[in-house]
N, C-alpha and C positions, 0 to 999 in steps of 0.2 A: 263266599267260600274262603276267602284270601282269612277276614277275618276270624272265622269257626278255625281256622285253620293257628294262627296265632294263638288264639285263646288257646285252644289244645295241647299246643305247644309246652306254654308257658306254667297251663295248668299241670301239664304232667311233668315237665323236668321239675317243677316247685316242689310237688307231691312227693317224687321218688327222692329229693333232696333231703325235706323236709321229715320223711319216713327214715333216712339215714339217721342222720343227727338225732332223731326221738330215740330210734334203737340204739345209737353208742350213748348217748349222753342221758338218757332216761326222758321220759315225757314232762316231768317239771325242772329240768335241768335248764332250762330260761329263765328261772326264777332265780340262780343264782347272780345270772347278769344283772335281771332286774336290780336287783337289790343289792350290787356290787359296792355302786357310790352313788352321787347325786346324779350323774349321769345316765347312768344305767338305769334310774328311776327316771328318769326324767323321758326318755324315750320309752320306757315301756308306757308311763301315764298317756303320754302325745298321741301312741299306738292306740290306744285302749280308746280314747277322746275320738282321735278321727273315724276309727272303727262305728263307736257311737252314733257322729253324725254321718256316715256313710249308709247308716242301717234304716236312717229314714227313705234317703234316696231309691234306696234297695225296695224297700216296702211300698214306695208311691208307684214304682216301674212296674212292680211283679203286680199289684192291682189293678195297673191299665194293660196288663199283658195279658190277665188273667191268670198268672202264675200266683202258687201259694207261696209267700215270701217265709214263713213261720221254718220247715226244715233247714235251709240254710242261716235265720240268724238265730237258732237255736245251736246249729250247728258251729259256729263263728268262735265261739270262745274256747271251744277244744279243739278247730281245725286251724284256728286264725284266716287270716286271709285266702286258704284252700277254698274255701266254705262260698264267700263274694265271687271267687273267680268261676267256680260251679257254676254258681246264677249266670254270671255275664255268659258263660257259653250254651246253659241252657236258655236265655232270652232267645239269642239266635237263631235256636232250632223251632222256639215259638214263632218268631217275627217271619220268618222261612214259610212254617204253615199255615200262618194266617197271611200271607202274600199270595201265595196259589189257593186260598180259600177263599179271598176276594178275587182272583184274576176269574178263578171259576165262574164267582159268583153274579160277576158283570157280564 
């Protein structure tokens, strides 16, 4: 619970954060940073790269959960990171019923 309880947390202050900043600043208004200096590039690339290797993980988890992994890294490049932190709290709520679907089932 402790954890469901975090994720939700974190998911929702990021989301209404995030939802801020789109409404004042416009929804590609991160591309200005991006592409400020080499820096700004340099972290959006890293972003983008781990996102990348994150999205395998993502897809091996949600196939042994049974979860379709396809909505959320579909979802990932317009939510950013909103999109991953969904999954980890919807694993959860998987891992949750399939614990009382085996306790039944013994």
């Amino acid at each position: 619970m402790t954890r469901k309880l975090v994720l939700a947390s974190i998911l929702t202050v990021f989301t209404l954060w995030s939802t801020w900043i789109s409404l004042d600043q416009g929804y590609w208004g991160f591309l200005d940073v991006a592409f400020e200096g080499r820096w700004g590039s340099q972290v959006f690339l890293d972003l983008c790269i781990a996102i990348t290797i994150a999205w395998g993980g993502l897809r091996r988890d949600a196939a042994r959960l049974g979860i379709s992994a396809w909505p959320y890294l579909i979802a990932t490049p317009f939510l950013g990171s909103i999109s991953p932190l969904a999954y980890l709290l919807h694993r959860e709520f998987v891992k949750d019923r399939q614990a009382v679907a085996a306790g039944v089932a013994a």
